[in-house]
N, C-alpha and C positions, 0 to 999 in steps of 0.2 A: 504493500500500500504506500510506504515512502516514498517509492519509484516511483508514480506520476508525479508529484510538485515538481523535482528532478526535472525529469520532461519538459514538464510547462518551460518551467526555468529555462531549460539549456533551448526550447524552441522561441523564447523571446529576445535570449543573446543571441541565438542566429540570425533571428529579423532584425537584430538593431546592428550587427556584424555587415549583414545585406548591403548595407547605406541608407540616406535619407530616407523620412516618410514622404509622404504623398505633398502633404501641407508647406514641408520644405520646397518637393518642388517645385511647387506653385509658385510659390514664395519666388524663388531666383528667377520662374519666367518673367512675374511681375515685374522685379528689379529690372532683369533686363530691359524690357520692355520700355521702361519707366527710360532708362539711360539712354536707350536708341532715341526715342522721343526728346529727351532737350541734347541732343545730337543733332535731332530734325532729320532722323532716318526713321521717317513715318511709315515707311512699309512693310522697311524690318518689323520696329516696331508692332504693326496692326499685325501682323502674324506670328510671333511671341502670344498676343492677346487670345488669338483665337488656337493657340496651342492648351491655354490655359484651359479654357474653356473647351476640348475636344477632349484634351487627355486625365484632367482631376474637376469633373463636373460637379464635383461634391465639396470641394473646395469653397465654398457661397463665399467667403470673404475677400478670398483673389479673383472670382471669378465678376464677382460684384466691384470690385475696385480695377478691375481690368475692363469693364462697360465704362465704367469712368472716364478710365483713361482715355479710350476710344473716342469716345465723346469730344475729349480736349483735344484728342488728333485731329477729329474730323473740324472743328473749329479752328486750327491753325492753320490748316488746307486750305479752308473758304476765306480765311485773312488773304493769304500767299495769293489765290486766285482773284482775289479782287485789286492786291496790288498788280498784277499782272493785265486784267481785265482794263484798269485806270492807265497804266501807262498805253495800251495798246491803243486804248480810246485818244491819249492825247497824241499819238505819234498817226492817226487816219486823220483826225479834224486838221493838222497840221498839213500833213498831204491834200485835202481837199481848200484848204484855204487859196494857193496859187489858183489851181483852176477854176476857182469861182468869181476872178477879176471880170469877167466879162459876161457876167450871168448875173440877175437881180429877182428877186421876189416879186410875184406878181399874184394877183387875184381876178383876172380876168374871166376865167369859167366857176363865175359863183362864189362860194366862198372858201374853196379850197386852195392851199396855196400852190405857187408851181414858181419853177423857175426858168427863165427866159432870155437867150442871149437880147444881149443890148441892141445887138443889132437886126434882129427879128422883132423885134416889136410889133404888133400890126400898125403902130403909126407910122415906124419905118416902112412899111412891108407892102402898102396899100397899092393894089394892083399890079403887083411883082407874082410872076413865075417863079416858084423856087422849090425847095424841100426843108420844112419845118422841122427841125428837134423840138420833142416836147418832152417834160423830166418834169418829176414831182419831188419833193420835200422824202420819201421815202426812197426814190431810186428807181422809180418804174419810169422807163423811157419807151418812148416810139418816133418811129418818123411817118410827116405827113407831107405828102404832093398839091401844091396848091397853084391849079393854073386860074389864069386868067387872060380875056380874050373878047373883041365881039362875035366871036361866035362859036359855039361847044364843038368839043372835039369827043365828049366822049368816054375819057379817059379812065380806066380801071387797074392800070399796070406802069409801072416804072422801070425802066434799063438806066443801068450807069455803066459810062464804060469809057477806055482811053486806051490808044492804042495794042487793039487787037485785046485785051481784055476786059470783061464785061461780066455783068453779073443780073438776074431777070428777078423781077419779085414775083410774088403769087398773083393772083385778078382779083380784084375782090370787087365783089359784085354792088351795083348799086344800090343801094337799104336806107338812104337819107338819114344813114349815121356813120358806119363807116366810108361811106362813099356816098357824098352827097351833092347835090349841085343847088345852085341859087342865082339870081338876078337883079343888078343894080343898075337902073334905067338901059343903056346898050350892052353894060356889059355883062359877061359869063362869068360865072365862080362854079370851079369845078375844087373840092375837096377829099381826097383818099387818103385814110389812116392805116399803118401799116402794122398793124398789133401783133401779138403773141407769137413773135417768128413769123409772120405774112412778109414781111419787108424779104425773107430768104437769103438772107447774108449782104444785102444792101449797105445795110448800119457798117458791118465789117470792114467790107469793100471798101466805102469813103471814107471810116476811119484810117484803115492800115496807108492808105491814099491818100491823103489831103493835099500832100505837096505836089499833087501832078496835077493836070488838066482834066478835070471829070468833067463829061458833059454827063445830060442826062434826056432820056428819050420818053416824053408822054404817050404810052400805048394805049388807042383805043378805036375807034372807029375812023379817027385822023389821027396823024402823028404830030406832036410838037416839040423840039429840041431845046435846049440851055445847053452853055457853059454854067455850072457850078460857078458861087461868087466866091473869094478867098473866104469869108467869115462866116458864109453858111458849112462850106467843109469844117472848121473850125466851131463850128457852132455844132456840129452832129458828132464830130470827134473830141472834141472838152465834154458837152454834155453824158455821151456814151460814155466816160473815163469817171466824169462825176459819179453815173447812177450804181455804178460797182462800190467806189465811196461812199456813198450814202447808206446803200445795202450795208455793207458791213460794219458800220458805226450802229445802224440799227440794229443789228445784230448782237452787236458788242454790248450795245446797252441794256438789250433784253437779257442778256447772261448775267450785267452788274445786278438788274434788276432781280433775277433767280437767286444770285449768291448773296445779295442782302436778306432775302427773306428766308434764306437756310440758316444763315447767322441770327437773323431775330427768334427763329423757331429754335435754334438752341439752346440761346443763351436763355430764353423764356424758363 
């Protein structure tokens, strides 16, 4: 009957002989954890954490102060990313500031705003042939054909092209919105917008182009010809450059916007 205490005995100097308990464990994952974190090796770190919590689930005090932790990682993260977020932001507004020299705010379709080279204005524009840049406050751009004439040609289609290259848009049919026509005592007002990729690589073309000679051909039931003016190529290729800038600043904002409200949800 002696012989079991014996036993007991010599079987808890062999588990304490073994190494550390459980609780130890845990214990130096958390340390570690803890030190990879004000190192700001937060990855290390977050998987130290969920070691903890994989291999001594029973541990509720490391595994509770390892959620903790976690918590202040994921909090130092959305700091870093909004410092990140803010600089990116001031290094696009700083990029879009040059090409905006020649571009001005306007509210002329209602009360939305847009913006408009200087030298398209329609009080500049007033019975001019040309092709319109049209760009909004968000980034959304298109181009528009805008003839005029005493008498209609028709037009549904636009060529641009210079020496032996050339480039055709889509037809768009006429629907007195996208392709509209109208009459000011003699004269015709033909107007075609060239939306959601209709223009067909137009936009491209007299951007990658502007320093050459574009003319451009009104297709429709008559043909009518331009040379492109210097500042309308300029005007479709600043604006085109713009709407990519603008896109991505809104973009940018909508993320500061996301990682403020994960910080406020945290810290709450």
């Amino acid at each position: 009957m002696k012989t079991l205490p014996i036993i007991i005995l010599l079987t808890t100097l062999f588990v304490a002989a073994c190494g550390p308990n459980k609780q130890e464990l845990a214990k130096e994952r958390f340390n570690r954890a803890e030190q990879l974190f004000n190192q700001k090796k937060f990855n290390d770190a977050k998987l130290e954490i969920d070691s903890i919590e994989d291999l001594y689930p029973n541990q509720i005090e490391y595994v509770t102060r390892g959620n903790d932790l976690l918590r202040k990682i994921t909090i130092e993260e959305q700091r870093q990313n909004l410092v990140f977020l803010d600089s990116m932001l001031q290094v696009k507004q700083a990029e879009l500031k040059p090409l905006m020299k020649n571009f001005t705010e306007s509210s002329d379709y209602g009360t939305k705003k847009i913006l408009i080279h200087k030298r398209q204005k329609p009080e500049n524009s007033y019975g001019r042939t040309y092709l319109r840049a049209h760009l909004d406050l968000e980034g959304n751009f298109y181009i528009s054909s805008r003839y005029t004439g005493t008498e209609r040609i028709y037009h549904d289609q636009i060529k641009v092209y210079f020496s032996g290259n050339s480039v055709l848009s889509e037809e768009i049919a006429e629907d007195g919105f996208n392709n509209r026509h109208f009459e000011d005592g003699e004269n015709q007002w033909e107007v075609v917008s060239y939306k959601d990729g209709t223009d067909n690589g137009v936009v491209d073309f007299i951007a990658n182009n502007a320093d050459k000679s574009l003319k451009v051909q009104f297709r429709g039931k008559k043909y009518f010809y331009i040379v492109m003016e210097k500042f309308d190529k300029e005007a479709i290729r600043d604006g085109y450059e713009i709407s990519f800038v603008l896109k991505e600043i809104k973009r940018i904002e909508e993320e500061i916007d996301k990682v403020k409200a994960e910080l406020g949800r945290l810290n709450a």
